[in-house]
C-alpha positions in Angstrom: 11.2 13.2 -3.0 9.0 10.9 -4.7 5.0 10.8 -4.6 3.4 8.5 -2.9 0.7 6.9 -5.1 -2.6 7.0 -4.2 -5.1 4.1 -5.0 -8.9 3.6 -4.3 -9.8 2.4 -1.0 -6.7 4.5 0.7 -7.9 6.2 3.7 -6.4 9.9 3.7 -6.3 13.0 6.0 -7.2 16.4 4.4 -6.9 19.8 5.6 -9.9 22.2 5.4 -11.1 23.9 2.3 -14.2 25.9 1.1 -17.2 25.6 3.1 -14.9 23.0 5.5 -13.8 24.6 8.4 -11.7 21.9 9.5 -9.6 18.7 8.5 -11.0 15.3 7.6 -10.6 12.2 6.6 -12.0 9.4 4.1 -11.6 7.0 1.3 -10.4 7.3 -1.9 -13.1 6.8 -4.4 -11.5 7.7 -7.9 -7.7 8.6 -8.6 -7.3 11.2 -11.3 -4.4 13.2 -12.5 -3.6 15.3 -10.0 -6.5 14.8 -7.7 -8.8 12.1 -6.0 -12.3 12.2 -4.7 -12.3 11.4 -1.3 -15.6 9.5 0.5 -15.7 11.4 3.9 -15.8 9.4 6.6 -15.0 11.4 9.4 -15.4 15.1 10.4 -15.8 17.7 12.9 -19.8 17.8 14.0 -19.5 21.9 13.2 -18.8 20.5 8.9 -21.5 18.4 9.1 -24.1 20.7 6.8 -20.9 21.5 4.6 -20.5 17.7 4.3 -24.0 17.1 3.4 -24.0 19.7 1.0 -21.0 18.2 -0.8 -22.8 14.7 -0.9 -20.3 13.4 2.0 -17.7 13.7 -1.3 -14.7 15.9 -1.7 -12.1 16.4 -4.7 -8.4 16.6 -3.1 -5.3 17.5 -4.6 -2.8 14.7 -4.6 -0.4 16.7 -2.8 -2.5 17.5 -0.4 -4.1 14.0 0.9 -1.6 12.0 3.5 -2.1 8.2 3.6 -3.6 7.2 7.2 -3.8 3.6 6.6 -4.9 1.3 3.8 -7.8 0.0 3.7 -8.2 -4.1 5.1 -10.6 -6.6 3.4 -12.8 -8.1 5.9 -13.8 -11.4 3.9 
């Protein structure tokens, strides 16, 4: 099955990880290798110190961001 590529301003779905207690989503800021850093956008109100404390950023594997919808140019 092949990879879906992941470019900036894709919004993806995470699961939760470290200080995260649950999923959220966000914008891709910067592809690397095998990750991308993720702008979150939206969370559970419970993550919201966790989120703060991250800088509202988050480093994702690629395998493990999902594709919610691209992102639409409102010019």
């Amino acid at each position: 099955m092949a990879e879906v590529e992941l470019k900036v301003g894709d919004y993806v779905a995470a699961k939760k990880f470290g200080p995260l207690e649950h999923s959220f989503t966000g914008e891709v800021a910067k592809v690397y290798d095998n990750s991308v850093l993720v702008e979150i956008k939206e969370y559970d109100p419970a993550d919201k110190t966790a989120v703060g404390d991250m800088n509202n950023r988050a480093v994702v594997r690629k395998s493990a961001a999902k594709i919610t919808e691209k992102k639409v140019d409102k010019d």
